[in-house]
C-alpha positions in Angstrom: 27.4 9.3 4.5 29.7 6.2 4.3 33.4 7.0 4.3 35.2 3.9 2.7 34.5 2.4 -0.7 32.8 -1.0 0.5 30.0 1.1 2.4 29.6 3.3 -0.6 29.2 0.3 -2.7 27.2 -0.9 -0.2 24.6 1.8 -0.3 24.6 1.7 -3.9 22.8 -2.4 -3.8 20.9 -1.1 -0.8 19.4 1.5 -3.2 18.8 -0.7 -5.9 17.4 -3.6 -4.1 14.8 -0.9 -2.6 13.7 -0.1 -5.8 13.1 -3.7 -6.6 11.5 -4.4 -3.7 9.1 -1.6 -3.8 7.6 -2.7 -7.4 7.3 -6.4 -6.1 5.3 -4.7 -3.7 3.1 -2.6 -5.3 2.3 -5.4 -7.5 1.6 -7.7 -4.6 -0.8 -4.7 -3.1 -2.5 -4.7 -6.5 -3.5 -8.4 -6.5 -4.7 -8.3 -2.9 -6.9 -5.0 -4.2 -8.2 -7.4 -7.4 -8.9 -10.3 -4.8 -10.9 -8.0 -3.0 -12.6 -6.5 -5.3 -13.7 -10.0 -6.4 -15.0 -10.4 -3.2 -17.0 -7.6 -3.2 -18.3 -8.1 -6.3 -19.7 -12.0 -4.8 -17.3 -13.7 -7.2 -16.8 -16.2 -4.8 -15.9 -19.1 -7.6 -13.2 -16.9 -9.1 -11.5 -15.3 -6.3 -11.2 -19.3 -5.0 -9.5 -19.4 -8.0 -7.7 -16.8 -7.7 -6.4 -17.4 -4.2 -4.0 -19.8 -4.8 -1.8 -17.7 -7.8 -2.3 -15.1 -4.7 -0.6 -17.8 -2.4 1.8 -18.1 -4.6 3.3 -14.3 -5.2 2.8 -14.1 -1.5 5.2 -17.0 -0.4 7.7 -15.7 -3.1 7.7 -12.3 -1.9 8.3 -13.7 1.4 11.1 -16.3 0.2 12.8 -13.3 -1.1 12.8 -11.0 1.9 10.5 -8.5 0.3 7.8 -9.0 3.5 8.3 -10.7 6.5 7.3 -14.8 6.9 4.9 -14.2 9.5 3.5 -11.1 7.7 3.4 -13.0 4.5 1.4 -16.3 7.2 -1.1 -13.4 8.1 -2.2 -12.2 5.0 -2.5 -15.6 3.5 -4.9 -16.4 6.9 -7.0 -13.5 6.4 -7.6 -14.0 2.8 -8.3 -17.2 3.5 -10.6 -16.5 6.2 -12.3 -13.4 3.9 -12.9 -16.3 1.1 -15.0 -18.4 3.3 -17.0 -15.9 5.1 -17.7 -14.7 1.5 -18.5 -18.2 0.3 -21.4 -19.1 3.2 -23.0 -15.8 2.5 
């Protein structure tokens, strides 16, 4: 436990920036699950679509510290990749 007042103010935005960053990250987790699912389902044309909004929550989450740049790079390159295997079968 912090002893002087910065560190306990300090551990008061560390625990409310966790709780912000834990719902941007569930809902990132949720669109990755709905582009997958349109995979499965061979919606090829609409999870195309759907890849760039998907781009675009990823590179914000990363801009904002919530996952790591290169994390955010690797998950963008496998979706990527996953949309055009999908697309040639």
């Amino acid at each position: 436990m912090p002893k002087q007042r910065s560190a306990f103010k300090e551990l008061r935005k560390i625990k409310k920036r966790r709780v912000v960053n834990l719902a941007r990250m569930s809902e990132l987790k949720t669109l990755i699950k709905r582009f997958e699912n349109l995979l499965r389902t061979k919606k090829t044309d609409e999870a195309k679509a759907y890849l760039h909004k998907l781009f675009s929550k990823i590179d914000s989450r990363a801009a904002r510290g919530v996952i790591h740049k290169n994390a955010a790079a690797r998950k963008k390159a496998r979706l990527a990749k996953a949309v055009n295997a999908s697309a040639k079968t």
